[in-house]
C-alpha positions as CSV (number, residue, x, y, z in Angstrom):
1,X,0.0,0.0,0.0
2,X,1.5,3.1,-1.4
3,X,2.0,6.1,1.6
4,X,-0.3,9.3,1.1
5,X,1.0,11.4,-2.0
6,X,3.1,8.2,-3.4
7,X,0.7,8.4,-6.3
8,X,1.2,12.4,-7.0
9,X,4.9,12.4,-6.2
10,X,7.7,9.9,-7.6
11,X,10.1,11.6,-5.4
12,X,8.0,10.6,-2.3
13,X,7.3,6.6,-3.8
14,X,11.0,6.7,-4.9
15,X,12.3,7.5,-1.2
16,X,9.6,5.2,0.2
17,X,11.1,2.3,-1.9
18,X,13.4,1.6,1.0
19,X,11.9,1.3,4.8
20,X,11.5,-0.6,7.4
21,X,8.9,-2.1,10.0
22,X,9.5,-3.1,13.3
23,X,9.6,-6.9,11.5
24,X,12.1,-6.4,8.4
25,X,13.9,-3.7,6.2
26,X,12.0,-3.7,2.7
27,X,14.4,-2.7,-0.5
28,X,12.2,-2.4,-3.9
29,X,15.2,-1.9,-5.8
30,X,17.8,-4.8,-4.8
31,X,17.6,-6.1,-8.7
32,X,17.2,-4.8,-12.1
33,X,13.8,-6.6,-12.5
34,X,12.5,-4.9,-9.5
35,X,13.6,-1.9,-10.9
36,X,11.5,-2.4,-14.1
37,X,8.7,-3.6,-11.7
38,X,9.3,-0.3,-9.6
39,X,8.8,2.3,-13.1
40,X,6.2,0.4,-14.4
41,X,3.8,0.8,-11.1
42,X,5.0,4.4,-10.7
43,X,4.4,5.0,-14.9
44,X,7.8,6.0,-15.2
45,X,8.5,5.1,-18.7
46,X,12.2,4.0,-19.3
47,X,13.7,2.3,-22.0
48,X,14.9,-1.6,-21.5
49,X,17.5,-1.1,-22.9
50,X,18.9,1.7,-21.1
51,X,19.0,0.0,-17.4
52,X,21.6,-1.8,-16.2
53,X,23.4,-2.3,-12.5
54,X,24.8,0.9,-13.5
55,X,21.2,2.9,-13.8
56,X,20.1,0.9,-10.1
57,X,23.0,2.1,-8.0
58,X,22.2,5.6,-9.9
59,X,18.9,5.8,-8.8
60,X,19.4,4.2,-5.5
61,X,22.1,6.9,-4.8
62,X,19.4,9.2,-5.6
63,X,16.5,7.7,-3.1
64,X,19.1,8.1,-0.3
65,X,19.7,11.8,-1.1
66,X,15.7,12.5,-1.4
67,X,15.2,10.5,2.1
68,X,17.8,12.9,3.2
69,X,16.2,16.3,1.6
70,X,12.8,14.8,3.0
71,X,14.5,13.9,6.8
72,X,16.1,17.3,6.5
73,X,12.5,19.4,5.7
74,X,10.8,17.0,8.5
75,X,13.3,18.2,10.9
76,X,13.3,21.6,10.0
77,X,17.2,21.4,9.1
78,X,19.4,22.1,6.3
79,X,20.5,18.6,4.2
80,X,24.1,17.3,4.0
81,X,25.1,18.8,1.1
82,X,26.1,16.0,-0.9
83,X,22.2,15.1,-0.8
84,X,22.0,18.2,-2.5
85,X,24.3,17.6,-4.8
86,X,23.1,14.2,-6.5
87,X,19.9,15.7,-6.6
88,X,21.0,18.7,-8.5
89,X,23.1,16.9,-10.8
90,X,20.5,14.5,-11.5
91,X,17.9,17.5,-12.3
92,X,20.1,18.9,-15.1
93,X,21.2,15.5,-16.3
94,X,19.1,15.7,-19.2
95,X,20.2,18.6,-21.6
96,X,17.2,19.9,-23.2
97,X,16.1,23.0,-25.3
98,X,13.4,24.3,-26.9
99,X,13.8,24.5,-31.0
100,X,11.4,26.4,-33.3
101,X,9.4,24.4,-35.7
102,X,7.6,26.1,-38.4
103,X,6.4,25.8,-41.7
104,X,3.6,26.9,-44.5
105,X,1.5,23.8,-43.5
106,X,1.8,24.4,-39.5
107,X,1.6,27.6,-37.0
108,X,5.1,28.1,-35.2
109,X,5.4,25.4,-32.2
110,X,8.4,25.2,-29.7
111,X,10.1,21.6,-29.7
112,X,11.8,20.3,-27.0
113,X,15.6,18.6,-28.0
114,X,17.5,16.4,-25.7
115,X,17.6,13.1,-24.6
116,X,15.1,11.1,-25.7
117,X,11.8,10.4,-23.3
118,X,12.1,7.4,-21.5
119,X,16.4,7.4,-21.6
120,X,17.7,6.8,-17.8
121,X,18.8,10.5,-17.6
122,X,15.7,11.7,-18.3
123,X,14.1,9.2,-15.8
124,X,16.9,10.2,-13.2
125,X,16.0,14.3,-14.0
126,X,12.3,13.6,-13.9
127,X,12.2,12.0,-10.4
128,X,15.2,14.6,-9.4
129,X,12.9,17.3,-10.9
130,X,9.8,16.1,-8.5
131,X,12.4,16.2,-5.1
132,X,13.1,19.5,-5.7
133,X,9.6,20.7,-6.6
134,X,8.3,18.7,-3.3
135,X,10.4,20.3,-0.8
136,X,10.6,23.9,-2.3
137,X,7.1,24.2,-3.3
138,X,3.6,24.6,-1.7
139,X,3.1,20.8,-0.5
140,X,6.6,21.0,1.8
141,X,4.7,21.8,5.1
142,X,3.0,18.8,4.0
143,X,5.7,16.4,4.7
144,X,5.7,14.4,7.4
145,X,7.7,11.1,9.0
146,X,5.5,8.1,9.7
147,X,4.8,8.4,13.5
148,X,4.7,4.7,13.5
149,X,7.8,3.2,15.9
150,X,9.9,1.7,13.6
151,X,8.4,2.6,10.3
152,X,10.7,4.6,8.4
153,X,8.4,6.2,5.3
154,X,7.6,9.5,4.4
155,X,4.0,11.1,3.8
156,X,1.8,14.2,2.5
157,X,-0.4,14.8,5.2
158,X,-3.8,14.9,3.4
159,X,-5.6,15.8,6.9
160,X,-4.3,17.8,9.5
161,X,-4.7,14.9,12.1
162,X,-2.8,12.2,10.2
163,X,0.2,10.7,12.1
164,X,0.7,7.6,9.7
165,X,1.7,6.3,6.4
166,X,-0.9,3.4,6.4
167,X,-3.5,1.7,8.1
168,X,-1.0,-0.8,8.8
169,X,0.8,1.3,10.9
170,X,-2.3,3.3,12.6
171,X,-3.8,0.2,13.7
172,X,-0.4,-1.4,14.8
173,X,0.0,2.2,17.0
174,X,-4.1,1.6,18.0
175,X,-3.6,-1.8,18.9
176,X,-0.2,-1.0,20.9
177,X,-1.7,2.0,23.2
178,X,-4.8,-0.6,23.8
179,X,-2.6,-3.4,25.2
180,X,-0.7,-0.9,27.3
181,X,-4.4,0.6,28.6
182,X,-5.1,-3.3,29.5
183,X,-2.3,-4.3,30.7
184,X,-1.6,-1.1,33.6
185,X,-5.2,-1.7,34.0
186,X,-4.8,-4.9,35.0
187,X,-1.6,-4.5,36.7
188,X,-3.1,-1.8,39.1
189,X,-4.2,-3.4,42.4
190,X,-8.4,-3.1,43.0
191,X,-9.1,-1.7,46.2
192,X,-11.9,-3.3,48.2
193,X,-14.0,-0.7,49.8
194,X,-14.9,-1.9,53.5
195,X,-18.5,-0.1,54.5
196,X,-18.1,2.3,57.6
């Protein structure tokens, strides 16, 4: 189950492609076919071709500066800077310009040159691109750590009172507070009340 604003940010899925539970540490991208599984459920479209070991230790480089950037806006800090870095180099990895195209049978258009849609440079700039929007622009304040011990994801808070990244974790957090409710309950000696 995807954390809320996976689906609107590939920055956010991206950096929640590694966390862990309080049971096991989860890795989405450990092999070049999860990597393809990965693009494909985010709609990321990336040539076969054009991934290799090479393009998954690229782009898990890059999760691990976004989860910084993301730890860094949580915590109201400034990120390491070579988080900063990997992410700004990604961003501009794909050259691009605009180029006039015009002629008698077609109104003037602007044309976009570069690398081609779907090359790992662009896929690496795209996700880069979405990092930098997320934590500069108007969803930022948004941002938010699951409040779940030992859950490690990241979240748009799409209600003011949402502490967690999934029901998962909400009803693990529920079920937790009702055990401890039980168990001091029950660990607290009754009193027997003697009439006067």
């Amino acid at each position: 189950m995807d954390a809320p604003g996976e689906d609107r940010s590939p920055a956010l899925a991206l950096a929640n492609s590694w966390r862990t539970t309080p049971r096991e540490t989860i890795d989405e991208l450990t092999t070049i076919a999860n990597l393809h599984s990965w693009l494909e459920r985010h709609e990321i479209v990336a040539l076969p071709g054009a991934i290799g070991r090479e393009q998954l230790d690229q782009l898990r480089e890059l999760r691990d500066s976004i989860r910084e950037l993301l730890a860094a806006c949580v915590a109201e800090r400034a990120p390491q800077q070579t988080a900063i870095s990997i992410v700004n180099t990604a961003a501009r990895a794909e050259p691009t310009s605009s180029q006039l195209k015009w002629d008698d049978s077609t109104a003037p258009e602007a044309e976009r040159t570069g690398d081609s849609p779907g090359s790992f440079a662009s896929v690496l700039s795209t996700i880069a691109s979405d990092a930098i929007d997320l934590v500069t622009g108007p969803h930022h304040t948004q941002i938010r750590a699951c409040q779940a011990p030992g859950c490690t994801r990241y979240l748009l808070v799409d209600h003011p009172r949402r502490r967690w990244c999934s029901t998962r974790c909400s009803d693990r957090v529920r079920a937790a507070n009702y055990y401890q409710r039980t168990r001091t309950a029950s660990a607290t000696p009754a009193t027997d009340k003697q009439p006067v």
